[in-house]
Short mmCIF file of the C-alpha atoms (twelve columns), coordinates in Angstrom:
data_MODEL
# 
_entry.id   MODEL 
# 
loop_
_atom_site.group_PDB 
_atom_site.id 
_atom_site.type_symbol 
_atom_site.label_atom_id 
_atom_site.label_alt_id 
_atom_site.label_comp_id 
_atom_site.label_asym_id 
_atom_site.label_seq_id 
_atom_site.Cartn_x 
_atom_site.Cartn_y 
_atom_site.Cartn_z 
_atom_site.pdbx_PDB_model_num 
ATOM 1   C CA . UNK A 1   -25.897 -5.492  -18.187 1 
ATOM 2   C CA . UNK A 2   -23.750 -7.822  -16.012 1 
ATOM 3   C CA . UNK A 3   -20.594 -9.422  -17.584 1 
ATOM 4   C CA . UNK A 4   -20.166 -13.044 -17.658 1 
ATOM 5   C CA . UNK A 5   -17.728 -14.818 -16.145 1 
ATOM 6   C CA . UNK A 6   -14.800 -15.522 -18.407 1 
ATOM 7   C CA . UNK A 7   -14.978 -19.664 -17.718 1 
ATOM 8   C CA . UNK A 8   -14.191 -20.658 -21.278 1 
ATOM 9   C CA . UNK A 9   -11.694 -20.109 -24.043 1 
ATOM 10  C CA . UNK A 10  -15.130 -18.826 -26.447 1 
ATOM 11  C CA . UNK A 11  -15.779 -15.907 -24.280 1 
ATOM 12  C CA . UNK A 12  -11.978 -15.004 -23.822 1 
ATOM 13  C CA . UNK A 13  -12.196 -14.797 -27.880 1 
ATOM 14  C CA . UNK A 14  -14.968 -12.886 -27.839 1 
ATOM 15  C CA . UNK A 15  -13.662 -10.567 -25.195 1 
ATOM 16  C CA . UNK A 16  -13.104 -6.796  -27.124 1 
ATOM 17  C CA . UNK A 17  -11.003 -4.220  -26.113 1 
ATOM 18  C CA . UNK A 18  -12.576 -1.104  -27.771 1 
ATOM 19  C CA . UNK A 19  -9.752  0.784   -29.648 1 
ATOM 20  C CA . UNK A 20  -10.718 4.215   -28.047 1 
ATOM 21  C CA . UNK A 21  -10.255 2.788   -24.147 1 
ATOM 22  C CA . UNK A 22  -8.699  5.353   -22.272 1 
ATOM 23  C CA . UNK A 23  -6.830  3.648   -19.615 1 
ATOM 24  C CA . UNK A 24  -4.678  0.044   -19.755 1 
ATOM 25  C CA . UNK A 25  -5.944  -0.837  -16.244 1 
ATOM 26  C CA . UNK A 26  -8.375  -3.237  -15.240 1 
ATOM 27  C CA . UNK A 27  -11.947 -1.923  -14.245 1 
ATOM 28  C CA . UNK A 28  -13.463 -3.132  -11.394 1 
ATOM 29  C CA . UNK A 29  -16.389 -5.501  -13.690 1 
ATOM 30  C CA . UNK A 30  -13.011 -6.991  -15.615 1 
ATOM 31  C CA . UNK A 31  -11.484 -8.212  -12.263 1 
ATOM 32  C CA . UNK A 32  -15.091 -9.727  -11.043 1 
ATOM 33  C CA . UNK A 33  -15.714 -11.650 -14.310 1 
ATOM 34  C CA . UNK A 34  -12.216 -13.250 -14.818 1 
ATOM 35  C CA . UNK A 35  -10.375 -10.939 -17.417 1 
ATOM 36  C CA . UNK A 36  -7.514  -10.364 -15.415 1 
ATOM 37  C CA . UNK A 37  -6.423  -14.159 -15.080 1 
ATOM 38  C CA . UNK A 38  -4.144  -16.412 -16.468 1 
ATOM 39  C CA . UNK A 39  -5.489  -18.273 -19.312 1 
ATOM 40  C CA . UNK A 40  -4.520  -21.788 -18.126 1 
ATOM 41  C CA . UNK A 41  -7.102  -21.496 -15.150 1 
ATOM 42  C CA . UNK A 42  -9.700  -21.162 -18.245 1 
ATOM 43  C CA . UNK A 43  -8.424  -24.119 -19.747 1 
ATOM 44  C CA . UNK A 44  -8.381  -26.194 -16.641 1 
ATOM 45  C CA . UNK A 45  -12.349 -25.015 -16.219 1 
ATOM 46  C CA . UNK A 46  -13.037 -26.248 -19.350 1 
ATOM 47  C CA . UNK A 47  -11.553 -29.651 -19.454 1 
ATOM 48  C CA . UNK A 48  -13.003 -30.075 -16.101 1 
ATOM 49  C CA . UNK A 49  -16.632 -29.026 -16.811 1 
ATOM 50  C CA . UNK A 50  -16.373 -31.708 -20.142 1 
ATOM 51  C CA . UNK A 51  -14.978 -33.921 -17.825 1 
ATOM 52  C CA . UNK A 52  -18.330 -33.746 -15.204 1 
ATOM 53  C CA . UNK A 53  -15.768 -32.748 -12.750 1 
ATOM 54  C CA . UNK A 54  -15.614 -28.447 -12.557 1 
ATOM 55  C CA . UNK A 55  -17.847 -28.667 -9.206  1 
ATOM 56  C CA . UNK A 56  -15.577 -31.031 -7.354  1 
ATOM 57  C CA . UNK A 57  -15.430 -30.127 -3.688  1 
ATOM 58  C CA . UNK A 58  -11.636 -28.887 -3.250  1 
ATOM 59  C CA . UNK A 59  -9.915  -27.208 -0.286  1 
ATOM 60  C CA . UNK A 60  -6.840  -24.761 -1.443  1 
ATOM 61  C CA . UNK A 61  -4.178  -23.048 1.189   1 
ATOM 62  C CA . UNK A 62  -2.757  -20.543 0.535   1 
ATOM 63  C CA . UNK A 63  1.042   -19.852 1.893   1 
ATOM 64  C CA . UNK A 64  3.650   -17.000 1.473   1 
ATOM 65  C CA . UNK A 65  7.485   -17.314 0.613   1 
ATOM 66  C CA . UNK A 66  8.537   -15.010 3.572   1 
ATOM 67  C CA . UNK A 67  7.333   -13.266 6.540   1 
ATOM 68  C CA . UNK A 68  5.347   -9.965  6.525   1 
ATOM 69  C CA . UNK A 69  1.660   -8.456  7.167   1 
ATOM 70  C CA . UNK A 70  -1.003  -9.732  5.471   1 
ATOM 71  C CA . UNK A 71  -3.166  -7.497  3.307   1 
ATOM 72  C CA . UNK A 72  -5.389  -7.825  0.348   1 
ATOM 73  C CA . UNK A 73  -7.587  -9.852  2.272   1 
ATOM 74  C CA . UNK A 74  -10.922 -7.683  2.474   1 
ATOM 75  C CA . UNK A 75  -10.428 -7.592  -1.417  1 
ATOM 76  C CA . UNK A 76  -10.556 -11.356 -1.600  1 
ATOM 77  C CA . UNK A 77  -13.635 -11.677 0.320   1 
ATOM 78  C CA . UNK A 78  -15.160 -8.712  -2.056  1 
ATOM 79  C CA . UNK A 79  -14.149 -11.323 -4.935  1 
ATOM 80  C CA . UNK A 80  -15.859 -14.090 -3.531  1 
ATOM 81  C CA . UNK A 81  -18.737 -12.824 -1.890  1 
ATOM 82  C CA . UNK A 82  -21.598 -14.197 -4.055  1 
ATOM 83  C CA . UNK A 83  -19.556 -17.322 -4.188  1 
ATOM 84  C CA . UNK A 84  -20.572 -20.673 -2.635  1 
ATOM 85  C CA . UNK A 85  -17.403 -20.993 -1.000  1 
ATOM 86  C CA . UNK A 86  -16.048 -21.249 3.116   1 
ATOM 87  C CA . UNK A 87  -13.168 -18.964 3.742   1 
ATOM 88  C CA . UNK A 88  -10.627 -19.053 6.737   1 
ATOM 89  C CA . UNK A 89  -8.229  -16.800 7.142   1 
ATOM 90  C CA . UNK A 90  -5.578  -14.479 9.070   1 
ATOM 91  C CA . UNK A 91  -7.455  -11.124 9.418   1 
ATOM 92  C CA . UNK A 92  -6.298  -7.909  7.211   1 
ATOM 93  C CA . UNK A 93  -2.884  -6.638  9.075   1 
ATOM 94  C CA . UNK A 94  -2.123  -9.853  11.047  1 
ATOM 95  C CA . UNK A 95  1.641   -10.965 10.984  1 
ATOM 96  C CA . UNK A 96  2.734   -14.224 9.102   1 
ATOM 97  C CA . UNK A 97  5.682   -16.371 9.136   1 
ATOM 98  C CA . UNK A 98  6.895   -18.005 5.822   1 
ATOM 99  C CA . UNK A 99  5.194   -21.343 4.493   1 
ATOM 100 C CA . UNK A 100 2.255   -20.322 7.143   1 
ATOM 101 C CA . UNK A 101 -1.073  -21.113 6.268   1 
ATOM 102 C CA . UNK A 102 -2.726  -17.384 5.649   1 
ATOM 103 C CA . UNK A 103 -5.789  -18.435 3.914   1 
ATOM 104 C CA . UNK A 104 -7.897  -21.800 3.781   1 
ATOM 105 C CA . UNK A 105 -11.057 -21.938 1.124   1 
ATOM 106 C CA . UNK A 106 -13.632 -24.258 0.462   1 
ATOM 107 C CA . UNK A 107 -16.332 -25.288 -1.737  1 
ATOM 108 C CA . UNK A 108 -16.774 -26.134 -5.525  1 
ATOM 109 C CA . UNK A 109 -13.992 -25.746 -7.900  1 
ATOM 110 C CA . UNK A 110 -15.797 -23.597 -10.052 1 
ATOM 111 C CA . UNK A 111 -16.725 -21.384 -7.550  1 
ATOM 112 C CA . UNK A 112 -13.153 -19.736 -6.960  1 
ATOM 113 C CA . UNK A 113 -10.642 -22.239 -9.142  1 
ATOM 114 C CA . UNK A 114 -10.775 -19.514 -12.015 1 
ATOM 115 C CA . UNK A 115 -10.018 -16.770 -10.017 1 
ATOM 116 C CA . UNK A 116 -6.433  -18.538 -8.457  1 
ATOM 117 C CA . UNK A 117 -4.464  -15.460 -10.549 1 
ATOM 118 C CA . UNK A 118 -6.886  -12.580 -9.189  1 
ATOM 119 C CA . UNK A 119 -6.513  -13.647 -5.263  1 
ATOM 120 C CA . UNK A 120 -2.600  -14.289 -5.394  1 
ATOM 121 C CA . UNK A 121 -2.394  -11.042 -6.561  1 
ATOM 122 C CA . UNK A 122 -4.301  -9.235  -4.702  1 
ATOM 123 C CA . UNK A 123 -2.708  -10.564 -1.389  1 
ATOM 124 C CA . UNK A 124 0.885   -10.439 -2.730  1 
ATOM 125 C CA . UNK A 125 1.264   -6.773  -3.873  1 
ATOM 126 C CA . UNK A 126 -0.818  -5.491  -0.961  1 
ATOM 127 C CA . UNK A 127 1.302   -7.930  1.718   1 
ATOM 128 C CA . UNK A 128 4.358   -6.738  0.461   1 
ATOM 129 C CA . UNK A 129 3.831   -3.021  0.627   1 
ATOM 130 C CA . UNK A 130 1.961   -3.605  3.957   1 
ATOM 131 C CA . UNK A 131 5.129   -5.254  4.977   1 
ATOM 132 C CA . UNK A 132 7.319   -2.150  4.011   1 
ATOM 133 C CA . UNK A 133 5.141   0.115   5.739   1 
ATOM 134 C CA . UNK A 134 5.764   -2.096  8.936   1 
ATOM 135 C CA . UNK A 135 9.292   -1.588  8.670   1 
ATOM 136 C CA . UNK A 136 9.508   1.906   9.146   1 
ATOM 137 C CA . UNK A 137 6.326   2.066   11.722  1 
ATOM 138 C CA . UNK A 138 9.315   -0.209  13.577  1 
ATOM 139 C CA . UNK A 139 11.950  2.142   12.867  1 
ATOM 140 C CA . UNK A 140 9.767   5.617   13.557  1 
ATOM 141 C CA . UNK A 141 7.966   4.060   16.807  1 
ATOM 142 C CA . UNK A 142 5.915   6.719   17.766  1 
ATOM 143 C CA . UNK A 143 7.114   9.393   15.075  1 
ATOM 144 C CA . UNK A 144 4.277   9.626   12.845  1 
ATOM 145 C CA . UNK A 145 5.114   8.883   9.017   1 
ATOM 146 C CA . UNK A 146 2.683   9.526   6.204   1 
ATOM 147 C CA . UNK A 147 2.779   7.543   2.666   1 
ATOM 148 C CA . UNK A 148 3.834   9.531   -0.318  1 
ATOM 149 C CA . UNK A 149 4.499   6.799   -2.687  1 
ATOM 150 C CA . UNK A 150 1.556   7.459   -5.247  1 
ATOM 151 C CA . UNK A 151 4.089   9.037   -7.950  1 
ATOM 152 C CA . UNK A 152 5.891   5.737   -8.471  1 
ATOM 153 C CA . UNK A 153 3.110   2.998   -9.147  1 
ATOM 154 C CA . UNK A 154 0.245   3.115   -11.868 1 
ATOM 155 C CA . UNK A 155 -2.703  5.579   -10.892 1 
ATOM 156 C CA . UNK A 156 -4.499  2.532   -10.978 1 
ATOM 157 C CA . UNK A 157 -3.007  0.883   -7.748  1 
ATOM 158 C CA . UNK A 158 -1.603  4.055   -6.013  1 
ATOM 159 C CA . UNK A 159 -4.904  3.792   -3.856  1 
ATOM 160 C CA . UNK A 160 -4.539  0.346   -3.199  1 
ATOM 161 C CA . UNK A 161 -0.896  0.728   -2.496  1 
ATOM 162 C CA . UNK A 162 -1.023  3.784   -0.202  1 
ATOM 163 C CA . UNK A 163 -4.348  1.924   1.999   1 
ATOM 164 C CA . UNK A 164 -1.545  -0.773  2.119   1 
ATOM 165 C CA . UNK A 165 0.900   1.235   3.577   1 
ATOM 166 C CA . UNK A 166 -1.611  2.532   6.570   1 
ATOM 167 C CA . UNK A 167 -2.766  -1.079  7.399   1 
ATOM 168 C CA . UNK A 168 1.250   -1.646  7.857   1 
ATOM 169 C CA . UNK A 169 1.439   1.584   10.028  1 
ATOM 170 C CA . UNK A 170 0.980   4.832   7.925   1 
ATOM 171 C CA . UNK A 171 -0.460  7.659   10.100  1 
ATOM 172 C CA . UNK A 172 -2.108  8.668   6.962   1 
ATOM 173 C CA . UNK A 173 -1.691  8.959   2.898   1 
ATOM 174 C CA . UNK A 174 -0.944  11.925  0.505   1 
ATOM 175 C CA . UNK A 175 -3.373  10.086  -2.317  1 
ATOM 176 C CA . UNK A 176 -6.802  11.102  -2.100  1 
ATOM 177 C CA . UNK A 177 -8.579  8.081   -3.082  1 
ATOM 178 C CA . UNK A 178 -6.074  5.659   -0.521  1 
ATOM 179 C CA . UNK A 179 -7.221  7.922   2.051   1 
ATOM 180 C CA . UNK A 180 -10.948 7.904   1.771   1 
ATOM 181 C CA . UNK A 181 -10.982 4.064   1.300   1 
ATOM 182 C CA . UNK A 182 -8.852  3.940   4.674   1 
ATOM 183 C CA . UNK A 183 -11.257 5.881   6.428   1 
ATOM 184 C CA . UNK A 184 -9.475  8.899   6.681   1 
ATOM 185 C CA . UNK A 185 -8.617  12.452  4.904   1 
ATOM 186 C CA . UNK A 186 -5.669  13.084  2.760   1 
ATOM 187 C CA . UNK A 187 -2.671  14.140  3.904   1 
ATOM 188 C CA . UNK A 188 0.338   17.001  2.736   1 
ATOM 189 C CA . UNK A 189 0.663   20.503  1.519   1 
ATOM 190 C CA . UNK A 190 1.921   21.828  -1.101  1 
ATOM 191 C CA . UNK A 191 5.102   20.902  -3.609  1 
ATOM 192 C CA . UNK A 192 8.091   22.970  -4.374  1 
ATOM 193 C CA . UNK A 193 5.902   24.254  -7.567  1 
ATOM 194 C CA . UNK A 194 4.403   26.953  -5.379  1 
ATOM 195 C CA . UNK A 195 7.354   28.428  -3.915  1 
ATOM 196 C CA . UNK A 196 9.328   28.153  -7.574  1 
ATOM 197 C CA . UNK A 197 6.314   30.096  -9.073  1 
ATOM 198 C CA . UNK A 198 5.857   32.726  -6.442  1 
ATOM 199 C CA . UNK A 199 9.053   33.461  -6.069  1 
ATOM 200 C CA . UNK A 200 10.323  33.088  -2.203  1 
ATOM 201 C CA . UNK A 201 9.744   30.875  0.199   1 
ATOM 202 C CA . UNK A 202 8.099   32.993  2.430   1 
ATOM 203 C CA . UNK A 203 5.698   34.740  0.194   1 
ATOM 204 C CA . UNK A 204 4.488   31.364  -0.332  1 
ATOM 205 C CA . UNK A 205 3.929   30.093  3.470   1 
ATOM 206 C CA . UNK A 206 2.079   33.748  3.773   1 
ATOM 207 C CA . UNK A 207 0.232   32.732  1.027   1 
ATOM 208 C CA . UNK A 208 -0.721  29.279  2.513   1 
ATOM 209 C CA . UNK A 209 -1.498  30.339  5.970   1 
ATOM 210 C CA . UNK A 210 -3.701  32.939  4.224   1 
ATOM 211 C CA . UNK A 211 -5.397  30.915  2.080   1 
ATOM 212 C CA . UNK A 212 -5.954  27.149  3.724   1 
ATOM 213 C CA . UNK A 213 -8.868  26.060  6.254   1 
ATOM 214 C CA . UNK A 214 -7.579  26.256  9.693   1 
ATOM 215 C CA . UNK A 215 -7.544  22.418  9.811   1 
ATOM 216 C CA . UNK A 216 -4.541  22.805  7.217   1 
ATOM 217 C CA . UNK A 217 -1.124  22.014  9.053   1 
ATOM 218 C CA . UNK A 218 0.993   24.762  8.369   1 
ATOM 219 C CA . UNK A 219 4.286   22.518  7.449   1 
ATOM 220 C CA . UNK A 220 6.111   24.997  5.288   1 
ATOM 221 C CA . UNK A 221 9.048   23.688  3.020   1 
ATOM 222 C CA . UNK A 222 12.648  24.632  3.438   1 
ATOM 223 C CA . UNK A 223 14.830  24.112  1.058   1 
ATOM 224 C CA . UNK A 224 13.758  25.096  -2.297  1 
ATOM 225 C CA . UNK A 225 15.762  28.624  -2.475  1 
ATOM 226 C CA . UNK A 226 17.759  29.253  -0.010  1 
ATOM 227 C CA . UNK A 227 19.867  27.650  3.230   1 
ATOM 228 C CA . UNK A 228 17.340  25.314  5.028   1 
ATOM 229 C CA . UNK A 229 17.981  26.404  8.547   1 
ATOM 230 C CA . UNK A 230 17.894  30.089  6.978   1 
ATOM 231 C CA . UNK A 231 14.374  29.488  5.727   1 
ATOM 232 C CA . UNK A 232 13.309  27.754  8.724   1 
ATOM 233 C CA . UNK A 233 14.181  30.991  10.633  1 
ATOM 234 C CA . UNK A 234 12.363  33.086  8.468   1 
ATOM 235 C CA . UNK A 235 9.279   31.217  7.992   1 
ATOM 236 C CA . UNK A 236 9.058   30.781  11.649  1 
ATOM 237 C CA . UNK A 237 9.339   34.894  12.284  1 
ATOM 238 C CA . UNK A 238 6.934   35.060  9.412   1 
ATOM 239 C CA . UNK A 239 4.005   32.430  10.834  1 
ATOM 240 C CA . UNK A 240 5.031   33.140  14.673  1 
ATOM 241 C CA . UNK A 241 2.700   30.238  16.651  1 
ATOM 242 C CA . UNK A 242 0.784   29.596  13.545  1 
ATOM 243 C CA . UNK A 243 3.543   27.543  11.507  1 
ATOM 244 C CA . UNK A 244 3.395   23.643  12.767  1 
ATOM 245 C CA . UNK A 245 6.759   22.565  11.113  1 
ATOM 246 C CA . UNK A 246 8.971   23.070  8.795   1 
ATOM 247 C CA . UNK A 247 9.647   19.890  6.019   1 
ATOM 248 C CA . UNK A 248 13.025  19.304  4.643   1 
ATOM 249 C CA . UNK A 249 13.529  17.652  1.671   1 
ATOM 250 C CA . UNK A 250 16.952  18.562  0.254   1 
ATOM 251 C CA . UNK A 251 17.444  16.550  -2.966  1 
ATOM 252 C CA . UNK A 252 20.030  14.042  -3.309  1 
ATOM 253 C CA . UNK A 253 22.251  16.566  -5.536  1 
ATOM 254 C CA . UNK A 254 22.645  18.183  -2.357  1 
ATOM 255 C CA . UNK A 255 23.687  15.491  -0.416  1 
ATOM 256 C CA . UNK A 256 19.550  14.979  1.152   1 
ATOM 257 C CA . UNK A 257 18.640  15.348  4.467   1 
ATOM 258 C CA . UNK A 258 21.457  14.414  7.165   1 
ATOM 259 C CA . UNK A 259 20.937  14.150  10.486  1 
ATOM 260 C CA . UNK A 260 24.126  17.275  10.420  1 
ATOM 261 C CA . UNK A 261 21.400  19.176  8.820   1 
ATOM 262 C CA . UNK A 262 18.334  18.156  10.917  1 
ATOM 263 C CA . UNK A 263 20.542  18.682  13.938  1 
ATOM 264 C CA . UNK A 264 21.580  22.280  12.585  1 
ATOM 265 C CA . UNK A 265 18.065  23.577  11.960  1 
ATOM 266 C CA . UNK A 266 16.357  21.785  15.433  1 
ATOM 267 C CA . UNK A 267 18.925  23.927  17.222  1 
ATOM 268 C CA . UNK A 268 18.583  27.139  15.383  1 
ATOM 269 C CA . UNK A 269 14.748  27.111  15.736  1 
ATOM 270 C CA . UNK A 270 15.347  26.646  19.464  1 
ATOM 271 C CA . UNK A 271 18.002  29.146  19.945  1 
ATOM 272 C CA . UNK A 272 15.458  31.219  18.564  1 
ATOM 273 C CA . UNK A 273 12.151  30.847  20.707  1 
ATOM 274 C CA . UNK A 274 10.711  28.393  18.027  1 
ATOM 275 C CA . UNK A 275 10.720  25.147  20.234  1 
ATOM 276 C CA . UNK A 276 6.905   24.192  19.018  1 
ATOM 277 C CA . UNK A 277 7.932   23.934  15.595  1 
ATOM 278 C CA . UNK A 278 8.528   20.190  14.385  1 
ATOM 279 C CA . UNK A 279 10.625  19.067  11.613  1 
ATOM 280 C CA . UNK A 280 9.147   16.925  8.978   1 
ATOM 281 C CA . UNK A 281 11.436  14.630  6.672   1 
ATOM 282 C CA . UNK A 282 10.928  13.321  3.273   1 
ATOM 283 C CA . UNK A 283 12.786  12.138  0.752   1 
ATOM 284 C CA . UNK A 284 14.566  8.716   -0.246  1 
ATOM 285 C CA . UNK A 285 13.835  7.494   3.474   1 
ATOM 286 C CA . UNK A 286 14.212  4.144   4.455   1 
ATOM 287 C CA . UNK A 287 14.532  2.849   8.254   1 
ATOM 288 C CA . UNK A 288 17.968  3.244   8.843   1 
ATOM 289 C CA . UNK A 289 18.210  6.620   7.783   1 
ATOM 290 C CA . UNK A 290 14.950  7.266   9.752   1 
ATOM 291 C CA . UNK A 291 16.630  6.098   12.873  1 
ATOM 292 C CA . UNK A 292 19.555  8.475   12.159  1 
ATOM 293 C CA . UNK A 293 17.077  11.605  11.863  1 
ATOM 294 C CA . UNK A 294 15.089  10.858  14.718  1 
ATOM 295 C CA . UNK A 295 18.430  10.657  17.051  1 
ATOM 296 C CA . UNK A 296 19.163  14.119  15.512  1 
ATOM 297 C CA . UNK A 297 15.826  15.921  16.128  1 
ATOM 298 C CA . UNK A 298 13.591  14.720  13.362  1 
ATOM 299 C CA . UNK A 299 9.584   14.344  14.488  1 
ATOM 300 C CA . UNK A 300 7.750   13.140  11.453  1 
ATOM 301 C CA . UNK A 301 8.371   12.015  8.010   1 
ATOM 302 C CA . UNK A 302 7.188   11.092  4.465   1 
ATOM 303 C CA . UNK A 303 7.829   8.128   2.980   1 
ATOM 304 C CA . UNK A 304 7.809   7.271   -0.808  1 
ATOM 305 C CA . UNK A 305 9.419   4.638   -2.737  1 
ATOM 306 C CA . UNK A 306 10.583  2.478   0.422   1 
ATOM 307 C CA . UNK A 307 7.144   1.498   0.233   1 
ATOM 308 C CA . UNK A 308 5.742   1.519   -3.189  1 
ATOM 309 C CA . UNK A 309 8.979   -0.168  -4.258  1 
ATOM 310 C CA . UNK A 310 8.778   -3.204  -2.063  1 
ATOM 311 C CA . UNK A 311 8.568   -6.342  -4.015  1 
ATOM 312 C CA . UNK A 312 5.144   -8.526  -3.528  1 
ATOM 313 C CA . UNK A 313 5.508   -11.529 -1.366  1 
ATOM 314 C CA . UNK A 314 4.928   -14.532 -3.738  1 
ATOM 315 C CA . UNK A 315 1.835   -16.609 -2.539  1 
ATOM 316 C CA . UNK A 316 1.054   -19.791 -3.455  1 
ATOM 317 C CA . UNK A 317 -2.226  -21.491 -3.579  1 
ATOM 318 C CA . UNK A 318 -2.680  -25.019 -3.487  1 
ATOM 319 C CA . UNK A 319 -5.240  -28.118 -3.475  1 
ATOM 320 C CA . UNK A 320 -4.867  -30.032 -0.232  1 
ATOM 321 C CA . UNK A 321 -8.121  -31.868 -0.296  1 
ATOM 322 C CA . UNK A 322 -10.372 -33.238 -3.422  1 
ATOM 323 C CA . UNK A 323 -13.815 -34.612 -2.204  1 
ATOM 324 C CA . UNK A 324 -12.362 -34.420 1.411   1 
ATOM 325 C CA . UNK A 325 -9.524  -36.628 0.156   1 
ATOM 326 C CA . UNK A 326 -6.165  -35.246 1.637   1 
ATOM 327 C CA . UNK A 327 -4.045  -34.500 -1.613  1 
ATOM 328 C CA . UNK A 328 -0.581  -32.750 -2.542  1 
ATOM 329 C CA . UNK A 329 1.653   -32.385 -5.029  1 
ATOM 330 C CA . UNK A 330 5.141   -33.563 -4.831  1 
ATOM 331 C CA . UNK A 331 7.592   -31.922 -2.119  1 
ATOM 332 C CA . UNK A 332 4.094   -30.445 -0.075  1 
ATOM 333 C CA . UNK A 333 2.293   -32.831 2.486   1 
ATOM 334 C CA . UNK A 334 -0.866  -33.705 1.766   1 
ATOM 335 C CA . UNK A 335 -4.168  -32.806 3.376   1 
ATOM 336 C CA . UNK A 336 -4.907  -29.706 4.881   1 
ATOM 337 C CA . UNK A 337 -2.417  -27.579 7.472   1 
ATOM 338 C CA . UNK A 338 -3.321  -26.873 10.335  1 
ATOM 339 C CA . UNK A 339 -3.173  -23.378 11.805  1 
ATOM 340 C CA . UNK A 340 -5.331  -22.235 15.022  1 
ATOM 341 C CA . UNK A 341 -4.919  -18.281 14.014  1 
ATOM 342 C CA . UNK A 342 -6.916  -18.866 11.234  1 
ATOM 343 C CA . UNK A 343 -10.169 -17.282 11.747  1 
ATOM 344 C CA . UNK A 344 -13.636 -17.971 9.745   1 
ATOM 345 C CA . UNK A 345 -14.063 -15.069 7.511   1 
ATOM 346 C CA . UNK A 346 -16.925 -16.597 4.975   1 
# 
């Protein structure tokens, strides 16, 4: 049985949450019907429909505080697909400037005025990891980088966050569900875990090339016993042609990866007849340090909190036109802005 739309303050009170729910986040029926806004967009719909006035023909823009990649929007159009609404818009991974016009709808208040919360949102969190992402793909070029942020949001929006991050310019994501609803397969190894509980490095990239599909990188890590450019030596006489790379990611205790270190263990491998294998980086990365690691030798990296840290980029929706009547409120010029990148999307 279909939810209703939450459009007035009686159905909010006779919303339940059943005491047994498992999870705090919002299911995909709760987003659709309403549940997740803010309860002043109820009232508004309510004094409006007693008013004769909820179906007024409005147009809203919507505008960002700062520059960045726009994401979020194939969610938006999900929202409002059955509604009676025109949509214009910059497409999913365009660039925007600040105060630029990145979305334009149209149609009946009541058709999307309820749902002001919901779309912000969606295009905020989603922009602003996007935008992250973008910074490194600038500061890796043609390194690939992968997104391992899933371990520092809520389950809930690690898939959300990590399809994000490959819009900006991920090669690929370490969550399973991101990947899929990117299009593509999952992507890592295996965790320090394996090596602590079998014992030696080694034993454990045996173990892995033994045990994995062929279409399993063999990227072995480094540094959870031993000397890094040690264990790079002896994985790589242990694997021969078969090992791909070898991933540092020497925790911050130790000082983390330096470009001394990448620079030691690229030449070591060399000296020893392992030019093929590649050195993967991970941990605490941001773009300046990636530009350091790639001068030293790094080849590919994986990128956590830089991205599922960024902060949203606010969005702001507002009424420019009532019954075609250009409108604002005070310090915003009225009527609708113009922007010719904006393409029809509904």
């Amino acid at each position: 049985m279909a939810m209703e739309v939450m459009d007035s303050l009686a159905k909010v009170r006779q919303l339940q949450v059943a005491p047994d729910r498992q999870f705090y986040s919002a299911q995909h029926d709760e987003i659709a019907i309403g549940a997740t806004t803010d309860i002043y967009f109820v009232r508004t719909y309510e004094i409006l429909k007693a008013l004769g006035k909820v179906d007024t023909i409005v147009t809203a823009e919507i505008f960002p505080r700062r520059a960045g990649i726009l994401c979020g929007v194939n969610e938006v159009l999900e929202l409002l697909r059955e509604k009676r609404v025109t949509i214009w818009g910059l497409p999913e991974g365009s660039t925007f400037s600040p105060k630029e016009v990145v979305m334009r709808i149209q149609g009946p208040y009541s058709e999307f005025g309820l749902f002001e919360t919901t779309i912000l949102g969606m295009l905020a969190s989603s922009s602003g990891w996007a935008t992250a992402a973008r910074e490194i793909k600038e500061a890796a070029g043609e390194h690939p980088f992968f997104c391992f942020g899933a371990r520092h949001v809520h389950p809930a929006v690690a898939p959300v966050m990590e399809r994000a991050a490959i819009i900006g310019g991920a090669s690929g994501a370490s969550c399973i569900l991101a990947a899929k609803l990117a299009g593509q397969e999952p992507q890592g190894t295996v965790p320090h875990a394996i090596f602590l509980i079998i014992g030696d490095t080694v034993e454990g990239a045996l173990a892995y090339h033994r045990f994995m599909p062929p279409d399993a990188k063999r990227t072995i890590l480094v540094d959870t016993f031993k000397d890094e450019a040690e264990e790079a030596l002896r994985v790589a006489e242990a694997l021969g042609p078969a090992l791909a790379g070898v991933r540092l990611d020497t925790p911050s205790e130790r000082g983390g990866v330096t470009p001394e270190l990448v620079r030691e263990v690229r030449y070591r491998l060399d000296a020893a007849g392992f030019n093929h294998v590649r050195i993967f980086v991970s941990g605490g990365l941001t773009p300046e340090r990636i530009r350091a690691l790639i001068e030293a030798g790094a080849d590919a990296f994986g990128v956590g909190s830089y991205i599922s840290g960024a902060a949203p980029i606010d969005m702001t929706m507002d009424l420019k036109e009532v019954e075609g009547r250009p409108v604002a409120k005070r310090g915003r010029l009225p009527g609708i802005i113009p922007n010719p990148r904006l393409e029809k999307l509904k």
